[in-house]
mmCIF file as Biopython writes it, N, C-alpha, C and O atoms, coordinates in Angstrom:
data_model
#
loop_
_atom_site.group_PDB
_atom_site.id
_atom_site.type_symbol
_atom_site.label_atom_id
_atom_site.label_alt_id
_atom_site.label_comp_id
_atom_site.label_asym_id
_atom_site.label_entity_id
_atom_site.label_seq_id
_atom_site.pdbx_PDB_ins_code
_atom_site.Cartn_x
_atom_site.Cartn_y
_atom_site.Cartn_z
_atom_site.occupancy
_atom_site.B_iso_or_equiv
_atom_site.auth_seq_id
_atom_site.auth_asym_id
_atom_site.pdbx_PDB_model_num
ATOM 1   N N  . UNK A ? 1  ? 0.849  -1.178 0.000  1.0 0.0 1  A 1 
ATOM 2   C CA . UNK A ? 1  ? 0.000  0.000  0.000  1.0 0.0 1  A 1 
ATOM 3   C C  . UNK A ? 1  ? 0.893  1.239  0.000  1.0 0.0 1  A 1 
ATOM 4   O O  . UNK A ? 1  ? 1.856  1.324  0.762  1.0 0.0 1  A 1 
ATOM 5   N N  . UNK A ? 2  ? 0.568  2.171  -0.843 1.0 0.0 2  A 1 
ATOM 6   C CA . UNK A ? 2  ? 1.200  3.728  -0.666 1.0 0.0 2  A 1 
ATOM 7   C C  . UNK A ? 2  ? 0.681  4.590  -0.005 1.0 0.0 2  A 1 
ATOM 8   O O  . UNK A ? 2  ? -0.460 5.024  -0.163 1.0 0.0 2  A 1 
ATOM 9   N N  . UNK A ? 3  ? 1.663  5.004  0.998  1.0 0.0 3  A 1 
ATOM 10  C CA . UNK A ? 3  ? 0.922  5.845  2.322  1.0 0.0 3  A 1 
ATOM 11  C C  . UNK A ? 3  ? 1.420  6.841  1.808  1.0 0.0 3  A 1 
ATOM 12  O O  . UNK A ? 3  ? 0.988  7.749  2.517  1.0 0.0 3  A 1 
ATOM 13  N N  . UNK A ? 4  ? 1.962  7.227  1.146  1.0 0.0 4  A 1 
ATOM 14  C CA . UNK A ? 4  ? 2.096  8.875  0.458  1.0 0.0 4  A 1 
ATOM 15  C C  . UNK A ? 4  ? 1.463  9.676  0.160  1.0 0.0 4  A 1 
ATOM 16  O O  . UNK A ? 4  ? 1.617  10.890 0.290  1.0 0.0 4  A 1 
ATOM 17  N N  . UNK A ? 5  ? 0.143  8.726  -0.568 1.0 0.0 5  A 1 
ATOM 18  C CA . UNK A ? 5  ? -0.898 9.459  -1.414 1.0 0.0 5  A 1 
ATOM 19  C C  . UNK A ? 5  ? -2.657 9.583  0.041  1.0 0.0 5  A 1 
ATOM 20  O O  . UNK A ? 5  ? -3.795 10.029 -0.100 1.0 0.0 5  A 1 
ATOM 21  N N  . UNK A ? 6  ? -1.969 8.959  1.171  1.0 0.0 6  A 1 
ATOM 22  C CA . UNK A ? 6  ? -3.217 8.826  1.965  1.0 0.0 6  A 1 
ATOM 23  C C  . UNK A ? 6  ? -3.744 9.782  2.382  1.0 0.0 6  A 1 
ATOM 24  O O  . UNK A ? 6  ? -4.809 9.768  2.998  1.0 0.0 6  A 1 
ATOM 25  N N  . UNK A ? 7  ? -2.824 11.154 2.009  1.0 0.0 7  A 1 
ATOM 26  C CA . UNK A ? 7  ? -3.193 12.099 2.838  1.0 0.0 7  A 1 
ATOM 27  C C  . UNK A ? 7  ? -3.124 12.658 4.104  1.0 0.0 7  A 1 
ATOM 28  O O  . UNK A ? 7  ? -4.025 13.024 4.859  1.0 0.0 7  A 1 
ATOM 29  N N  . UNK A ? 8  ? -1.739 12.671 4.238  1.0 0.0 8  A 1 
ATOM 30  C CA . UNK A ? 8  ? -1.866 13.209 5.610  1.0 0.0 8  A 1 
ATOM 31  C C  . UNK A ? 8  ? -1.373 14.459 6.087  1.0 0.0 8  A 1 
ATOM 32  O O  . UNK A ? 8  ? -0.347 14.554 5.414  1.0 0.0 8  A 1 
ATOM 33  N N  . UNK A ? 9  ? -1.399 15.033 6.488  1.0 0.0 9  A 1 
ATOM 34  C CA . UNK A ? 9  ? -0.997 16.194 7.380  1.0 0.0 9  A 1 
ATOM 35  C C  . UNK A ? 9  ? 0.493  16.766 6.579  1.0 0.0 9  A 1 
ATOM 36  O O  . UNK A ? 9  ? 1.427  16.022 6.877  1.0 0.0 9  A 1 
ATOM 37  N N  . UNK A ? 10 ? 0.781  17.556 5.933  1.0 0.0 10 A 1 
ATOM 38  C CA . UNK A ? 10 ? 1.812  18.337 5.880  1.0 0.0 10 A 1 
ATOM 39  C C  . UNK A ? 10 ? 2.799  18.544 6.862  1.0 0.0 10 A 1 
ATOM 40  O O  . UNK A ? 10 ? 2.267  19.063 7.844  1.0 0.0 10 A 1 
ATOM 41  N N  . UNK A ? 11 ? 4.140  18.344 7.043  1.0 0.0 11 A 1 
ATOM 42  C CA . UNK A ? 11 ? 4.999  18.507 8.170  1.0 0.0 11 A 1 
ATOM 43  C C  . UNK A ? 11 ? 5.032  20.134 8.581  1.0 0.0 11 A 1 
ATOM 44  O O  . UNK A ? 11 ? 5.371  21.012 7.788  1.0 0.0 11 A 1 
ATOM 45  N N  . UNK A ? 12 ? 4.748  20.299 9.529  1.0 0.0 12 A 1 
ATOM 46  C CA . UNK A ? 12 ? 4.942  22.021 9.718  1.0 0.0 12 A 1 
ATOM 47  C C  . UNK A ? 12 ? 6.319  22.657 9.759  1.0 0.0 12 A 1 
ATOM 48  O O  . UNK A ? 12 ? 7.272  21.960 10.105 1.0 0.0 12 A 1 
ATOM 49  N N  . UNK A ? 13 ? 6.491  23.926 9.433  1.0 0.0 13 A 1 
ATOM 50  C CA . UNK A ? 13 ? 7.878  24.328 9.117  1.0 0.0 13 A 1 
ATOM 51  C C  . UNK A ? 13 ? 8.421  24.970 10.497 1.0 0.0 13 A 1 
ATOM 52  O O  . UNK A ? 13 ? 7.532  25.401 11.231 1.0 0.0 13 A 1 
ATOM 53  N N  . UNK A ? 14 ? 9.607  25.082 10.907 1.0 0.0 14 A 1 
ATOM 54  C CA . UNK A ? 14 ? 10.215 25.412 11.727 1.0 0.0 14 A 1 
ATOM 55  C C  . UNK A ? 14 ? 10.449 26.911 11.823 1.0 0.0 14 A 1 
ATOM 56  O O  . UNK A ? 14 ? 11.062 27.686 11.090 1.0 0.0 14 A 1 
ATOM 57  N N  . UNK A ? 15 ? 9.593  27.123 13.254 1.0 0.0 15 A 1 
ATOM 58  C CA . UNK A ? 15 ? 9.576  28.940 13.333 1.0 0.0 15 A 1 
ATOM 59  C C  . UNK A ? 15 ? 11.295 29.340 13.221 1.0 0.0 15 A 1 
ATOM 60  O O  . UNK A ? 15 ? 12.295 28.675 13.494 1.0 0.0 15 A 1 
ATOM 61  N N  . UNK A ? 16 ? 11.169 30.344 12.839 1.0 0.0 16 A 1 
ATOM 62  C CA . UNK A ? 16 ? 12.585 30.957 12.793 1.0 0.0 16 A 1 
ATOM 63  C C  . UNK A ? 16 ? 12.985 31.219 14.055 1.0 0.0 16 A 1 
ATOM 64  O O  . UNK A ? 16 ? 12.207 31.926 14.694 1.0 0.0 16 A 1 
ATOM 65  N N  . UNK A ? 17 ? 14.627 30.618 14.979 1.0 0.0 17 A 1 
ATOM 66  C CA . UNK A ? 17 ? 15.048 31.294 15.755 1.0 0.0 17 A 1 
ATOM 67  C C  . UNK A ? 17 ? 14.974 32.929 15.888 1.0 0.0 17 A 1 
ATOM 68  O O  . UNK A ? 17 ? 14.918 33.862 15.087 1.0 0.0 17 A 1 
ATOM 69  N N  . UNK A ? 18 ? 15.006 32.777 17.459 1.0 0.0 18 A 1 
ATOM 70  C CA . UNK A ? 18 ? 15.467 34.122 17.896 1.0 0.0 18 A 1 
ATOM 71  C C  . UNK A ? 18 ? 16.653 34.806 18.324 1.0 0.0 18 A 1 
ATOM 72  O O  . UNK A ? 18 ? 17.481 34.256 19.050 1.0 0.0 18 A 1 
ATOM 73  N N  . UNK A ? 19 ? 16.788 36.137 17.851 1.0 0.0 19 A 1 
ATOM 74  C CA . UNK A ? 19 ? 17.936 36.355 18.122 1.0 0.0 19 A 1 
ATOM 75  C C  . UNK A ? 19 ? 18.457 36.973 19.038 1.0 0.0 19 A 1 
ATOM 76  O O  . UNK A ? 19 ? 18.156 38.152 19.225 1.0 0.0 19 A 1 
ATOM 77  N N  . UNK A ? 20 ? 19.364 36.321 19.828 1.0 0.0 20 A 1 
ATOM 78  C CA . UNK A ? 20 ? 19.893 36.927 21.014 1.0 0.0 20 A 1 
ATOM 79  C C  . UNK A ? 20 ? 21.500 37.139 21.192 1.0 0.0 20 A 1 
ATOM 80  O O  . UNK A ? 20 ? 22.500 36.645 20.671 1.0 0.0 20 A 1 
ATOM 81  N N  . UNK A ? 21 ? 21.240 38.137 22.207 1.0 0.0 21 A 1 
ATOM 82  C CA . UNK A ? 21 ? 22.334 39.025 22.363 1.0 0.0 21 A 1 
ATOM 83  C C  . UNK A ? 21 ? 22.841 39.900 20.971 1.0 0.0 21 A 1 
ATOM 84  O O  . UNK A ? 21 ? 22.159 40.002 19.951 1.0 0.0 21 A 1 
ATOM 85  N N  . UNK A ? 22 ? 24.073 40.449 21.155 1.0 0.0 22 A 1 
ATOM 86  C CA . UNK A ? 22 ? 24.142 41.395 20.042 1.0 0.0 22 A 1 
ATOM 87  C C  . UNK A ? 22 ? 24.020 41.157 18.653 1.0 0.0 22 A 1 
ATOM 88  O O  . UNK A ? 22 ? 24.426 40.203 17.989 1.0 0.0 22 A 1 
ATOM 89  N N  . UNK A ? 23 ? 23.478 42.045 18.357 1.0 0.0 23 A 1 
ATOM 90  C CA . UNK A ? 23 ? 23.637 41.705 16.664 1.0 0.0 23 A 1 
ATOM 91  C C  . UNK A ? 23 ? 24.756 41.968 16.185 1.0 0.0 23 A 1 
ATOM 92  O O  . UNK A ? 23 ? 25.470 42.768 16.788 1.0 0.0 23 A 1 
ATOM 93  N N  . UNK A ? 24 ? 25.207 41.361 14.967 1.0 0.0 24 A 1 
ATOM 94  C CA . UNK A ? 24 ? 26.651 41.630 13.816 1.0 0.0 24 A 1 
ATOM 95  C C  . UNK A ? 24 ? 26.564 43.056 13.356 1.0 0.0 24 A 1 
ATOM 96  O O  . UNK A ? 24 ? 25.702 43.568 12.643 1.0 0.0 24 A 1 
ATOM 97  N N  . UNK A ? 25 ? 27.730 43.648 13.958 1.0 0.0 25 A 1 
ATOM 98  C CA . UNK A ? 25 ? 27.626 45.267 13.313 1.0 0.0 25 A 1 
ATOM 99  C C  . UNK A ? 25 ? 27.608 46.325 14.080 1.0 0.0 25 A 1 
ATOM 100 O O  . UNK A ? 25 ? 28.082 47.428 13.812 1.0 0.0 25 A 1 
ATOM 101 N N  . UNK A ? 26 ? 26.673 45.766 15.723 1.0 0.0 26 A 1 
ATOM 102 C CA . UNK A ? 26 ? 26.599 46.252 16.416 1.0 0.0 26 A 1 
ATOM 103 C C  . UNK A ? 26 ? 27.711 46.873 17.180 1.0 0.0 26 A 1 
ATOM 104 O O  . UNK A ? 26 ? 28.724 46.174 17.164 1.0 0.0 26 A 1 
ATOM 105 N N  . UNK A ? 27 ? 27.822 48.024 17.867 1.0 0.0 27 A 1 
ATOM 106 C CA . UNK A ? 27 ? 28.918 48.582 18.894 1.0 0.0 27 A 1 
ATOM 107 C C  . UNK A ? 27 ? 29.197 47.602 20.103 1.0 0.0 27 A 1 
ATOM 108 O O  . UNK A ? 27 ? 28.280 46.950 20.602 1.0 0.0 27 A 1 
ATOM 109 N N  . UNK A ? 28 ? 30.188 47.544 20.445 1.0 0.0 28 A 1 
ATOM 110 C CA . UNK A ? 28 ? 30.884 46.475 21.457 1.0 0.0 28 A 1 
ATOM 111 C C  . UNK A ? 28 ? 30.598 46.929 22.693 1.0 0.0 28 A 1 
ATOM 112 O O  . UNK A ? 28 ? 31.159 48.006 22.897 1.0 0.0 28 A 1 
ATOM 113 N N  . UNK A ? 29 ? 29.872 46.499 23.711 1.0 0.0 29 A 1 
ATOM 114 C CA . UNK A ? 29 ? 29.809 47.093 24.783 1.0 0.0 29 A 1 
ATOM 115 C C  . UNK A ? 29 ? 31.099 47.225 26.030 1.0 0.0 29 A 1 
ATOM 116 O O  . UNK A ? 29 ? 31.576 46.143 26.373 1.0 0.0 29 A 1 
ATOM 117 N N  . UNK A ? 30 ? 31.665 48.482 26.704 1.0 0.0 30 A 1 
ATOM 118 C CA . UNK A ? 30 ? 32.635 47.583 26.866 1.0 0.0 30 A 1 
ATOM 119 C C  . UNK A ? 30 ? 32.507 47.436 28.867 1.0 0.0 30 A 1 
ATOM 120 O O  . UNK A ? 30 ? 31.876 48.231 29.564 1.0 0.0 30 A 1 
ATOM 121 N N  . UNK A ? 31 ? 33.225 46.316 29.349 1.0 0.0 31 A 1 
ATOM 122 C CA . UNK A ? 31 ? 32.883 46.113 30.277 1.0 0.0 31 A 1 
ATOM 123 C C  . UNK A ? 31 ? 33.182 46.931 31.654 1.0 0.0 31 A 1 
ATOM 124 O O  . UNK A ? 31 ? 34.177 47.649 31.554 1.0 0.0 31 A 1 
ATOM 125 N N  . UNK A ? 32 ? 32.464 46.975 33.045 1.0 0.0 32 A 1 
ATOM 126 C CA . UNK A ? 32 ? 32.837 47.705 33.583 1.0 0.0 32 A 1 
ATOM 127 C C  . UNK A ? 32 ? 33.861 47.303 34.764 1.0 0.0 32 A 1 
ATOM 128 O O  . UNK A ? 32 ? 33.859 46.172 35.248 1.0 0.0 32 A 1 
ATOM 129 N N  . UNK A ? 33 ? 35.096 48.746 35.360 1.0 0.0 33 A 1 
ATOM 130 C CA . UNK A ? 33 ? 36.351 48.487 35.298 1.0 0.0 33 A 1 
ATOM 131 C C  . UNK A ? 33 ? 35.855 47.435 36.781 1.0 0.0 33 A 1 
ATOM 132 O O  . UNK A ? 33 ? 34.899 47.670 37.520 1.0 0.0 33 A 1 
ATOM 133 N N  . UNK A ? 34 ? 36.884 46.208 36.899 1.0 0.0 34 A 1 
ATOM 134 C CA . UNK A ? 34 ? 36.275 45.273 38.234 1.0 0.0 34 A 1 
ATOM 135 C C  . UNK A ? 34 ? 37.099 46.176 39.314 1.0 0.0 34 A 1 
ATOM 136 O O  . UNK A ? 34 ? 37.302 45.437 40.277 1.0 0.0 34 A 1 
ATOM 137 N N  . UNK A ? 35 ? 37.569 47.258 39.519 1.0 0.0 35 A 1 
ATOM 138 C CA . UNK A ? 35 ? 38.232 47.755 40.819 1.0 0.0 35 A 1 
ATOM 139 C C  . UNK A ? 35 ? 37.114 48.544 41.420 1.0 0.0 35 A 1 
ATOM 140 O O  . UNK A ? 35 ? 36.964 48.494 42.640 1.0 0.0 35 A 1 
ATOM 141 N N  . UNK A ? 36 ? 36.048 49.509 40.437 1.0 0.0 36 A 1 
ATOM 142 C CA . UNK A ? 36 ? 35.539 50.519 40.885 1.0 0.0 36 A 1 
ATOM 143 C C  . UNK A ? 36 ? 34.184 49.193 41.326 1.0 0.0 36 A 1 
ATOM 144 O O  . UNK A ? 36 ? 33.327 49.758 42.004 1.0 0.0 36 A 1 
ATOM 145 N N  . UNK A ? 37 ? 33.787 47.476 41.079 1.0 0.0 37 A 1 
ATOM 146 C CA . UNK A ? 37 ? 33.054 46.917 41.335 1.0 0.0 37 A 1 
ATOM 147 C C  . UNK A ? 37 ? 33.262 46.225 42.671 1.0 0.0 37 A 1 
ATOM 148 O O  . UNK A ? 37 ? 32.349 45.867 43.414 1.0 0.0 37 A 1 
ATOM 149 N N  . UNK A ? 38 ? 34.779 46.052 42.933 1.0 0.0 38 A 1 
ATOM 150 C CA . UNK A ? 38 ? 35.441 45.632 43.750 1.0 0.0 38 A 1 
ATOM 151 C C  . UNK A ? 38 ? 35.713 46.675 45.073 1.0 0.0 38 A 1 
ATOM 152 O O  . UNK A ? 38 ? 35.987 46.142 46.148 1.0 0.0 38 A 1 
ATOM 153 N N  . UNK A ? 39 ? 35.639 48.133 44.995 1.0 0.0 39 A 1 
ATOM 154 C CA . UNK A ? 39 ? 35.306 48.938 45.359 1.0 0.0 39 A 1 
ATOM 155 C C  . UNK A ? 39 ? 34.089 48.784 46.180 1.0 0.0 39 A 1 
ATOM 156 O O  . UNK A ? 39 ? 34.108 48.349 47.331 1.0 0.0 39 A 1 
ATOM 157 N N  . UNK A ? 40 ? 32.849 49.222 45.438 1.0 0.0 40 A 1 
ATOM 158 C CA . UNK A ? 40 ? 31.708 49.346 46.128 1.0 0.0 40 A 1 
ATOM 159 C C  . UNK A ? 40 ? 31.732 47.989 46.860 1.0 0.0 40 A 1 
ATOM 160 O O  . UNK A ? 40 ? 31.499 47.927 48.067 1.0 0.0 40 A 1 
ATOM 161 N N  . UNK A ? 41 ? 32.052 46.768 46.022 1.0 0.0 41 A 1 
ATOM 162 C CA . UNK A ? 41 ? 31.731 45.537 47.047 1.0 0.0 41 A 1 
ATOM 163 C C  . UNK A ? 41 ? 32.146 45.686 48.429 1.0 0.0 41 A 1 
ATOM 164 O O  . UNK A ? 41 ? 31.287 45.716 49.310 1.0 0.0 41 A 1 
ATOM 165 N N  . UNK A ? 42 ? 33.425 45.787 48.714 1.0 0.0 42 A 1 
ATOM 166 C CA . UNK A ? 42 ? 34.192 46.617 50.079 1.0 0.0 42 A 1 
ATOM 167 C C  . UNK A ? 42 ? 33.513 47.909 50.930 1.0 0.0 42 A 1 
ATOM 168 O O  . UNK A ? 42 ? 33.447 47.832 52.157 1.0 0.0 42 A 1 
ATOM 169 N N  . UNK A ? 43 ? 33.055 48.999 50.276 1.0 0.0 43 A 1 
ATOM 170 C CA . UNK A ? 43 ? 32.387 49.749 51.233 1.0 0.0 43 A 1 
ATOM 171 C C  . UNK A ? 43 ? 30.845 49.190 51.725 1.0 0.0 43 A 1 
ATOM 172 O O  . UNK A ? 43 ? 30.181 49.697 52.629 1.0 0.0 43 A 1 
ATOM 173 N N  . UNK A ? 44 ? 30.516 48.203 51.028 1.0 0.0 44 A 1 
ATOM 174 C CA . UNK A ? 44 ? 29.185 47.720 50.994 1.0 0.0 44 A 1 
ATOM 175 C C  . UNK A ? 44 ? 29.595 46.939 52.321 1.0 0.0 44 A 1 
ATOM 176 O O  . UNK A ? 44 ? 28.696 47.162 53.133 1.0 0.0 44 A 1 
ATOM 177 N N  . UNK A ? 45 ? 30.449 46.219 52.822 1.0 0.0 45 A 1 
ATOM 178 C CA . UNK A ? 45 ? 30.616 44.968 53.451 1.0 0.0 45 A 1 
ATOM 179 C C  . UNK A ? 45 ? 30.933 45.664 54.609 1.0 0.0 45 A 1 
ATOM 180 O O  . UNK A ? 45 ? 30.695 45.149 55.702 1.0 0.0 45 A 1 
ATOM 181 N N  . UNK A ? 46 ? 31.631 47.184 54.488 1.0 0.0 46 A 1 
ATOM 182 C CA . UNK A ? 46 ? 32.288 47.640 56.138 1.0 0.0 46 A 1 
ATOM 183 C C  . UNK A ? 46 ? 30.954 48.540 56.419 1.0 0.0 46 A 1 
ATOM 184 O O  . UNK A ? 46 ? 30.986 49.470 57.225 1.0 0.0 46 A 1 
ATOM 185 N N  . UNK A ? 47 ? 30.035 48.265 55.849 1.0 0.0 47 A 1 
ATOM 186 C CA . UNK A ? 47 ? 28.820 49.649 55.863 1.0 0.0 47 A 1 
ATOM 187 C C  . UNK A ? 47 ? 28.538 49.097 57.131 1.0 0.0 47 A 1 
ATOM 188 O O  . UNK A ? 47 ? 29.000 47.956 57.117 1.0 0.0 47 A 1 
ATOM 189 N N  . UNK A ? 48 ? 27.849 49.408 58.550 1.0 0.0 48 A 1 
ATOM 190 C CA . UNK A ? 48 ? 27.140 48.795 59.320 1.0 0.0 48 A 1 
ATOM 191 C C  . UNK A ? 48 ? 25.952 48.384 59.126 1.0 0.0 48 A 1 
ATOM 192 O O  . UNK A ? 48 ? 25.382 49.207 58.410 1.0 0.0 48 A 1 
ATOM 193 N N  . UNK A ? 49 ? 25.025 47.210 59.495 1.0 0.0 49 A 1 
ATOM 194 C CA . UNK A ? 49 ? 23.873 46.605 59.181 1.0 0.0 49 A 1 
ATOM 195 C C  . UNK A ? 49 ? 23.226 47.323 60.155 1.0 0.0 49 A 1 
ATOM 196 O O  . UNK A ? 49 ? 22.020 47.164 60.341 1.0 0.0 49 A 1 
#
């Protein structure tokens, strides 16, 4: 028997990914300096609770 012709359901097509994080072309973000993060972490820790 040919199940080709039986009719069935069309395979559905695959939504297009999404795109994440930067796009190609885009400006480079650049990161921030770890002393001035390393910084606040330290006054944060001697702050009194």
């Amino acid at each position: 028997m040919d199940y080709s012709k039986s009719g069935g359901s069309p395979s559905a097509k695959p939504a297009p990914k999404a795109k994440r994080g930067a796009q190609k072309g885009a400006p480079k973000t650049k990161a921030p300096d770890k002393s001035a993060l390393l910084a606040r972490m330290k006054a944060a820790a001697q702050k009194p609770s």
